[in-house]
C-alpha positions in Angstrom: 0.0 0.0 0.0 2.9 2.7 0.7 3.1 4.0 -3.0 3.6 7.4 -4.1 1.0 7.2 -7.0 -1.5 6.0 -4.7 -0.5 9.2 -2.3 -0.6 11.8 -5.0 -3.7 10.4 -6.3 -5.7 10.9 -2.9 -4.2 13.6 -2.5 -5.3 14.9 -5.9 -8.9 13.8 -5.3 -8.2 15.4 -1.8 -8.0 19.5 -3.8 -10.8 17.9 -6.0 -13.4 17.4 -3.3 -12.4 20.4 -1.3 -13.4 22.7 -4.8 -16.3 20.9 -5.5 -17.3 21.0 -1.6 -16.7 24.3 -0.1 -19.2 23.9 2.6 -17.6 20.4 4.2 -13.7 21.3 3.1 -12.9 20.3 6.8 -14.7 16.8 6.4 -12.5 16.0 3.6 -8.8 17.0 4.6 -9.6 15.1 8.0 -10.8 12.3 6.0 -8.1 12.1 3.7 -5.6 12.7 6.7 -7.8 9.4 8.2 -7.0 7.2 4.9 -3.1 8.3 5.2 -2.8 7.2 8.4 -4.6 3.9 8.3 -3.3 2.3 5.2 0.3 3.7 6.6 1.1 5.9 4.3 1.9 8.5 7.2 3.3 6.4 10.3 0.7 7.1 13.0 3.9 7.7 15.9 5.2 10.4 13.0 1.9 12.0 12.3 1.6 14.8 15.1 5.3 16.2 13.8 3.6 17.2 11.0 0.9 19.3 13.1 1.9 22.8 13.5 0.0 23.3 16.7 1.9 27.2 17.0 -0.4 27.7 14.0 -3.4 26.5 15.2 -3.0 28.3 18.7 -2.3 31.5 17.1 -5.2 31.1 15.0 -7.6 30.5 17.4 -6.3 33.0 20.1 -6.4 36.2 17.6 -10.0 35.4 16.4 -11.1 35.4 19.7 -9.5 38.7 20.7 -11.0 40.6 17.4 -14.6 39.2 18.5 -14.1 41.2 21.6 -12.6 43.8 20.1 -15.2 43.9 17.1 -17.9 44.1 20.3 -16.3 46.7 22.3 -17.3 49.1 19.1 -13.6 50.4 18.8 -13.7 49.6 15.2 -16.8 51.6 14.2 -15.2 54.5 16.6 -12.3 54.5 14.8 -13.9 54.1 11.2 -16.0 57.7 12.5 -13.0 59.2 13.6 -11.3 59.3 9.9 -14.6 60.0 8.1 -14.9 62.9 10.2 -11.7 64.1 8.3 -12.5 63.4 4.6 -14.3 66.1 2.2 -16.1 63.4 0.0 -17.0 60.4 -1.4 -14.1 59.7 -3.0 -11.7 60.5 -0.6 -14.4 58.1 2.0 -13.7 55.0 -0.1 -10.1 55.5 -0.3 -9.6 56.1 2.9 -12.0 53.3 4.3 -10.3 51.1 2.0 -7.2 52.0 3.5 -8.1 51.9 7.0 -9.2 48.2 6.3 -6.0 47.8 4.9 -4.2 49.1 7.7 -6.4 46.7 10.2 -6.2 44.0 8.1 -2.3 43.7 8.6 -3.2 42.5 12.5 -6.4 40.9 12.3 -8.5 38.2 9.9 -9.4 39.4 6.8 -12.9 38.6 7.3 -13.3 40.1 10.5 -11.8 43.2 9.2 -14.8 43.3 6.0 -17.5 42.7 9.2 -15.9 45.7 11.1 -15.8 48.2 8.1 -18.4 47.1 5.6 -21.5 48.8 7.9 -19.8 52.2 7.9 -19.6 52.1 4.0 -23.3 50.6 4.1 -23.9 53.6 5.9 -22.6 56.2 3.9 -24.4 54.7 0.6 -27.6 54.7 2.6 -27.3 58.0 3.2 -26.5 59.7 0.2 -28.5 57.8 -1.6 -25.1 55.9 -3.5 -25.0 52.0 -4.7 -22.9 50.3 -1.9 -21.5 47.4 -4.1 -18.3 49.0 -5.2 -17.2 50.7 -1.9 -17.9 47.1 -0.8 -15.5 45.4 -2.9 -13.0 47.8 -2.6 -12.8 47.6 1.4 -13.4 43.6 0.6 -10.2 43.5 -1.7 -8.0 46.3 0.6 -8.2 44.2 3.1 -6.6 40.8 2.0 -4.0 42.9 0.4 -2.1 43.9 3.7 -3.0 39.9 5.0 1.0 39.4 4.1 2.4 42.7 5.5 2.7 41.2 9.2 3.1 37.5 10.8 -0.5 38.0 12.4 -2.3 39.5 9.0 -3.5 36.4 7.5 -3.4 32.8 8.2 -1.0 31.9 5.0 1.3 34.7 6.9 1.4 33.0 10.4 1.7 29.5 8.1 4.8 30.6 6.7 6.0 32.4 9.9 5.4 29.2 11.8 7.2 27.2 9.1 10.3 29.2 8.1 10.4 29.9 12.2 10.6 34.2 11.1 9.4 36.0 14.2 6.7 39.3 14.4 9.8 41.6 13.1 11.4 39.3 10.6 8.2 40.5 8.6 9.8 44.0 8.8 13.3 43.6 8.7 14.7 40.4 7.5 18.3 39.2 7.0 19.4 42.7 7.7 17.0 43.9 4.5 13.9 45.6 4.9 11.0 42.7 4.5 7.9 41.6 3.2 5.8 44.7 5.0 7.4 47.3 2.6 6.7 45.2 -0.4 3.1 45.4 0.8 2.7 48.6 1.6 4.3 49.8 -1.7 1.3 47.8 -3.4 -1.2 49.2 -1.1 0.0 52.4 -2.0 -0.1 51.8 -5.7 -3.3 50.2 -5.6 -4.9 53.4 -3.8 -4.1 55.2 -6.5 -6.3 53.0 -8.5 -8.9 54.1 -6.2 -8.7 56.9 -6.3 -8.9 57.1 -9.8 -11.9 54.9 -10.3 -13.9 56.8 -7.6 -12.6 60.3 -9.2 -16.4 61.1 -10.0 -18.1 60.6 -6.4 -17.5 63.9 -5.3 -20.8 64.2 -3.1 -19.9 65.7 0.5 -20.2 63.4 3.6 -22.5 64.0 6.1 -20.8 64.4 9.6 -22.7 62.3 12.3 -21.5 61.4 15.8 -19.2 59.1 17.3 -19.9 55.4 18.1 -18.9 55.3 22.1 -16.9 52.2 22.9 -18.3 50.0 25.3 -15.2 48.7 26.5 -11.1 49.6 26.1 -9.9 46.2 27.4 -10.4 44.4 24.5 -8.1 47.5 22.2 -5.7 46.6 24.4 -5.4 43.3 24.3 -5.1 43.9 21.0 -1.9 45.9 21.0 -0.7 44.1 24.1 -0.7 40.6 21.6 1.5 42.8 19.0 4.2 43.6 21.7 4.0 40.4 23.6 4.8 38.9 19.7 7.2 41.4 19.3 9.3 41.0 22.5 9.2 37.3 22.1 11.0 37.6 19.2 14.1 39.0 20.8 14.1 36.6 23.6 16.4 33.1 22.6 15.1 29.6 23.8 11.5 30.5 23.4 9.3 27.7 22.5 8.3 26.8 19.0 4.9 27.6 20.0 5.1 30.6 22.0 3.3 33.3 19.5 0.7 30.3 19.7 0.7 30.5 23.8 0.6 34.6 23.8 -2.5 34.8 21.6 -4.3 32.0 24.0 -3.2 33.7 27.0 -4.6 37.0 26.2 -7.7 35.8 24.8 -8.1 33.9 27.4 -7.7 36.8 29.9 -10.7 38.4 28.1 -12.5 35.7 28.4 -12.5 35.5 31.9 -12.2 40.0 31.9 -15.5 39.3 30.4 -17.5 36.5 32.7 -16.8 38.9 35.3 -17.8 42.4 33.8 -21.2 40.9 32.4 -21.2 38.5 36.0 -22.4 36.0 33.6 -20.7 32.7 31.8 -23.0 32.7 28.8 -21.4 35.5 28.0 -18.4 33.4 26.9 -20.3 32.0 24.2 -20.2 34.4 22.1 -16.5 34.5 21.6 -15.5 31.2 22.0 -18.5 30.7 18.8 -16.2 33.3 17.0 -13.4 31.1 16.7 -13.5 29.3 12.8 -13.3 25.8 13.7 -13.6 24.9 10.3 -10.3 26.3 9.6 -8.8 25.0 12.4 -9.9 21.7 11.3 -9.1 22.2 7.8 -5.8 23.4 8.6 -5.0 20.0 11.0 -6.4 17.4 8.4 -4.2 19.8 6.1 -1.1 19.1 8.2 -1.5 15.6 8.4 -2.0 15.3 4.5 0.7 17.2 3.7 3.0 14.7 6.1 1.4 11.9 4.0 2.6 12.9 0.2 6.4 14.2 2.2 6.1 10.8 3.8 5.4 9.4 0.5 8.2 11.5 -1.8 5.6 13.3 -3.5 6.8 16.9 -2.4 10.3 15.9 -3.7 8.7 15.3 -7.2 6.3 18.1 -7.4 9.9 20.4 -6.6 11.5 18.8 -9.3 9.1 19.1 -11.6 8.9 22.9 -11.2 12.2 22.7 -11.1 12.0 21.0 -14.8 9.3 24.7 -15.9 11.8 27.3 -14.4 15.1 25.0 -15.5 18.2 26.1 -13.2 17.5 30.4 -13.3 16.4 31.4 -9.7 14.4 34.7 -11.6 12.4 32.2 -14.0 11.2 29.9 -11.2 10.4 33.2 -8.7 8.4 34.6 -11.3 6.6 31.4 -11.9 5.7 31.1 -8.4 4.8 34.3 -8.1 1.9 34.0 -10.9 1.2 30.5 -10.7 0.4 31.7 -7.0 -2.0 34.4 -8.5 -3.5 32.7 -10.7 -4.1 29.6 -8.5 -5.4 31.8 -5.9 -7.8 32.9 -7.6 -9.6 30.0 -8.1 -9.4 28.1 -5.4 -8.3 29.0 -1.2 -5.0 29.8 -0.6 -4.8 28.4 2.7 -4.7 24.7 1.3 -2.6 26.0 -1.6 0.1 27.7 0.8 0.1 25.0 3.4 1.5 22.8 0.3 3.6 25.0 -1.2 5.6 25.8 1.6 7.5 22.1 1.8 7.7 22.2 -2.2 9.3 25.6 -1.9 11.9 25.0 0.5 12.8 21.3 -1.2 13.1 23.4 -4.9 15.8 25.9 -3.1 17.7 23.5 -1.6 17.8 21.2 -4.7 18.9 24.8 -6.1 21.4 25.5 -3.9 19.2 29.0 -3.4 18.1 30.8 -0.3 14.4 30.2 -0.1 13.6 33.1 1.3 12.9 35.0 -2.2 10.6 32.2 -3.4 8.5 32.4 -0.1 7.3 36.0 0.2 7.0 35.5 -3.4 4.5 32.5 -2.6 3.3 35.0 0.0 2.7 38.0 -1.9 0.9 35.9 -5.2 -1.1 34.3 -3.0 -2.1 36.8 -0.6 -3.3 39.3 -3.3 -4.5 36.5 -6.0 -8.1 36.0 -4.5 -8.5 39.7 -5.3 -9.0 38.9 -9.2 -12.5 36.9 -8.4 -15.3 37.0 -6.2 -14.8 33.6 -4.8 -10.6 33.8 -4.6 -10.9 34.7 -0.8 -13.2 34.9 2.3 -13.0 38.5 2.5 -14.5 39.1 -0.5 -17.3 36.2 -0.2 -18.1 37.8 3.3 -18.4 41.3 1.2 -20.5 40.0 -1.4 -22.6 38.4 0.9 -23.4 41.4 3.4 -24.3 43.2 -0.4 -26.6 40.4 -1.1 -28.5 40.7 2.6 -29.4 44.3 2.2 -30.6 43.1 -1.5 -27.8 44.1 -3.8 -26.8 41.0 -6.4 -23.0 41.5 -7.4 -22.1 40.3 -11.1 -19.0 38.9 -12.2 -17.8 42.2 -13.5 -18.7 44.8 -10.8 -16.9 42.6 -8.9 -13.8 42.2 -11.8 -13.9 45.9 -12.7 -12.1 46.6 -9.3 -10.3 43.6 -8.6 -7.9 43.1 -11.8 -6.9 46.5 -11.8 -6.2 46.7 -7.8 -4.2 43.2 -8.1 -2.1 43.9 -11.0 -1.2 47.7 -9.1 -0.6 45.7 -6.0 1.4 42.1 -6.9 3.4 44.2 -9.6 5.8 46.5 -7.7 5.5 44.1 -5.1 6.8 41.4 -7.4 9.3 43.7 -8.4 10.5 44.4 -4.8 11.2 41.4 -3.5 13.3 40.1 -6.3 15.7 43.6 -5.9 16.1 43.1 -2.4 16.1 39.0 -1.8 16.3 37.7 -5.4 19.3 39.7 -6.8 
């Protein structure tokens, strides 16, 4: 049974059944992980290696903070503080856009579209304007800066966990400046899109009043996760799961800030209901898969073979990971598609003789901003689309299109460029 044709083939049906089942994704990566380990394709006494439990902590502590951050109404404060300051429409989009961008680099994706969606809702409502393009730009803005830091998106704290880079190796990296500045040199590019796309909203916005927060502990448990992250990366001898044990830690200090402020334990629920299990779960079955093909020889292979496409120049195979990552992305979730690149990555530099470094913020940075070219490339903008459709606004195809090529191709481009000048060269 312990066959490497056998092992690519499951896992092949594996990608096939998680695209043609979005809804139970989880079911099949922990029932593939199930057939890997009983026909012993993945030794049982190996399998847990495999598991990156910093991942899975790290996940699962920062959702849980934003839900009580989210709740505290800090977001919504701080979305009312900056629309206070803009003359127009224009300048509203952009700079929600941005502002989702800029929150987006430390919380989910998702959770950042939930926070800043309903302001732009509210602005369209009131001036009378159709919401669906302020929508999709705030959707899109915000899985843009998902690479800039280790705690922006779960393919960033993937790849963190994996390459063991720390919260400021993200910033500065091998003595050059990192991935961030890559980012942020899209995000700037792509606001310029923006801005130019919106250049005809010029209706003034009507000033209302602030949204009072309910709570501060919450904002700064927030920050307080940032610099724990931070400081633990200067200390040596840390754990291998220590980002993981900071983000349970503090989450679970709200939890317990919050049983006692409300005097009640149902109001635990609520967070704790925030977590994404199905990622979670996705993400271990995931794991355990992606020990079965290694296991198997089947990473080895799949480096070779794209080896074989970029032949031996390190600039040919970067740029074909870069835009194979796009344009995979697109299609189908990058968190599967990171989670098995990462291994293939690292076998392809070493059987290069290259740093890898180069080829995974490439694999970062194409993936990352790749589920910006369609409406189902990335949760961010299916959670978008969907808060649209509840209020009764149907998004085609090519609203959503109009906005997303040009706002990937302004991002992943000087991006693209970037890394290569500073890690590639």
């Amino acid at each position: 049974m312990h066959s490497m044709p056998l092992a690519l083939g499951l896992f092949a049906l594996t990608y096939v059944l998680m695209l043609c089942l979005p809804n139970y994704r989880k079911f099949v990566a922990l029932g593939s992980a199930l057939i890997f380990l009983l026909t012993g394709m993945l030794p049982i006494r190996q399998a847990l290696g495999y598991v990156d439990f910093n991942v899975l902590m790290m996940i699962a502590g920062t959702m849980g903070i934003v839900s009580l951050f989210i709740e505290s109404q800090m977001p919504a404060r701080m979305a009312d503080v900056l629309l206070a300051h803009v003359p127009n429409v224009k300048w509203a989009v952009v700079a929600l856009s941005v502002f989702a961008g800029v929150i987006s680099a430390f919380v989910d994706n998702v959770a950042t579209v939930l926070m800043v969606a309903p302001v732009a809702m509210a602005i369209a409502r009131r001036l009378k304007l159709n919401p669906v393009p302020m929508i999709i730009a705030i959707a899109v803005s915000s899985n843009l800066q998902g690479a800039a830091t280790l705690v922006g998106d779960t393919t960033a704290i993937m790849l963190g966990s994996y390459a063991r880079m720390n919260f400021m190796d993200f910033f500065v990296y091998q003595g050059k400046p990192s991935i961030f500045f890559a980012v942020e040199l899209g995000a700037v590019c792509a606001a310029l899109i923006l801005l130019v796309m919106f250049r005809k909203e010029t209706a003034p916005i009507p000033k209302g009043p602030l949204t009072p927060v309910t709570n501060y502990v919450p904002t700064v448990l927030l920050l307080g996760t940032i610099v724990l992250l931070i400081v633990a990366s200067f200390l040596p001898g840390m754990p291998d799961t220590i980002n993981g044990i900071i983000c349970m830690s503090l989450f679970a200090v709200g939890l317990v800030y919050t049983a006692l402020q409300k005097k009640s334990l149902a109001a635990l629920v609520k967070p704790l209901k925030e977590i994404d299990l199905d990622t979670i779960l996705l993400l271990f079955g995931l794991f355990l898969v992606i020990g079965g093909i290694t296991e198997q020889g089947v990473i080895d292979q799949l480096a070779q073979l794209l080896g074989k496409v970029g032949g031996s120049n390190p600039f040919i195979i970067y740029t074909v990971i870069v835009w194979a990552s796009v344009l995979f992305s697109a299609f189908i979730d990058n968190i599967p598609y990171v989670a098995t690149m990462l291994p293939v990555v690292t076998m392809l530099a070493k059987n290069l003789g290259l740093d890898a470094t180069v080829l995974y913020f490439g694999l970062l940075s194409g993936a990352t901003l790749g589920g910006n070219l369609t409406p189902i490339g990335a949760s961010a903008n299916i959670t978008g689309i969907g808060i649209l459709r509840k209020s009764g606004y149907e998004v085609k195809n090519s609203d959503f299109m109009r906005i997303g090529i040009p706002f990937t191709l302004a991002a992943i481009i000087p991006a693209y460029i970037y890394i290569w000048l500073v890690y590639g060269i």
